[in-house]
C-alpha positions as MATLAB code, in Angstrom:
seq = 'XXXXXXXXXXXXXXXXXXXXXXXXXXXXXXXXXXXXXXXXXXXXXXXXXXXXXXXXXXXXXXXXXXXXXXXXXXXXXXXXXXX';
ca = [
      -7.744   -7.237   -6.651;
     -10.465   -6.752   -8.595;
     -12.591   -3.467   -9.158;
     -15.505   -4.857   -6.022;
     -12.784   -6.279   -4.099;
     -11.412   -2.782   -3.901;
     -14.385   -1.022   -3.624;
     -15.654   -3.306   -0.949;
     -11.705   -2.961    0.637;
     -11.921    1.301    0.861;
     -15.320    1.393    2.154;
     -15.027   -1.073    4.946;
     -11.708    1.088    6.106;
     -12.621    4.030    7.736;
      -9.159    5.491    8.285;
      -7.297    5.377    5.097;
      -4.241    6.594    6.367;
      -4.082    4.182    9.307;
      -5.084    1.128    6.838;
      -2.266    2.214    4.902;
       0.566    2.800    7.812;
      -0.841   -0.664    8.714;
      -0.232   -2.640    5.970;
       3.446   -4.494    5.218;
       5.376   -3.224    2.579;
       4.279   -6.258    0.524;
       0.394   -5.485    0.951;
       1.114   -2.031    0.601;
       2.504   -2.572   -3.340;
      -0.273   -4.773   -3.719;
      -2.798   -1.798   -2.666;
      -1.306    0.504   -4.882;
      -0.943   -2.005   -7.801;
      -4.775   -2.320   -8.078;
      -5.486    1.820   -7.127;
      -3.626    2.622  -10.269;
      -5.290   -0.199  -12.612;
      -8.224    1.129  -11.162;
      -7.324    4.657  -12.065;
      -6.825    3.863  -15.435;
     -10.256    2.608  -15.984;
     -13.101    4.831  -17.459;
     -14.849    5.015  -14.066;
     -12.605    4.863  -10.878;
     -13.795    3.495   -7.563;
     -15.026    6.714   -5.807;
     -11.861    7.641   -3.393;
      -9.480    5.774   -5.427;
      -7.438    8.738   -6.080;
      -6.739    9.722   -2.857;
      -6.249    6.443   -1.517;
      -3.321    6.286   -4.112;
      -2.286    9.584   -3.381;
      -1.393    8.454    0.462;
      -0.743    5.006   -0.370;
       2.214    6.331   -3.179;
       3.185    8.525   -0.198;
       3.558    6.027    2.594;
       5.498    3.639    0.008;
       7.714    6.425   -0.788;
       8.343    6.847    2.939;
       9.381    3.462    3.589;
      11.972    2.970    0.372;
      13.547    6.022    1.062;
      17.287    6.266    2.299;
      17.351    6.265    5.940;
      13.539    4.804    6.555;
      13.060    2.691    9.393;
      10.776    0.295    7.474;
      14.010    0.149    5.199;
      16.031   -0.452    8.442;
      14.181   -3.234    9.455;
      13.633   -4.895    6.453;
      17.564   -5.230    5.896;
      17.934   -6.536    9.672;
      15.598   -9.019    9.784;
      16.297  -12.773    9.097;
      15.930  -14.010    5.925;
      14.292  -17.405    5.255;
      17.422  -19.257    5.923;
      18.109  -17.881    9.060;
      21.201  -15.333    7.730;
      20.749  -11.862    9.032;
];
């Protein structure tokens, strides 16, 4: 994701924290992926930090021990069928 992709991608969601809690885990690490390259650039997106803030947060949430996200993850099917 570039630098307009994510600025287009927090401006179009209103509700950062629902976005987030929205997203798979998969989407999720690709969210905070380009918030940190972002970060690291001379001039941040305007919001990026805070985005990252909750979206380092809500990741956190769902790889720690006892996480439902976790839960379900491990329960599900994998591609061949095995649980």
């Amino acid at each position: 994701m570039n630098r307009s992709q994510l600025a287009h991608f927090l401006k179009l969601s209103a509700d950062p924290e629902a976005t987030l809690t929205a997203a798979s885990t998969d989407e999720l690490g690709i969210i905070v992926d380009a918030l940190y390259r972002n970060l690291d650039t001379p001039k941040p997106v305007f919001g990026a930090q805070d985005w990252y803030d909750l979206a380092t947060e809500e990741l956190a949430r769902r790889t720690s021990p006892g996480s439902p996200e976790l839960y379900r993850a491990a329960s599900s099917p994998d591609a061949y069928g095995a649980a």
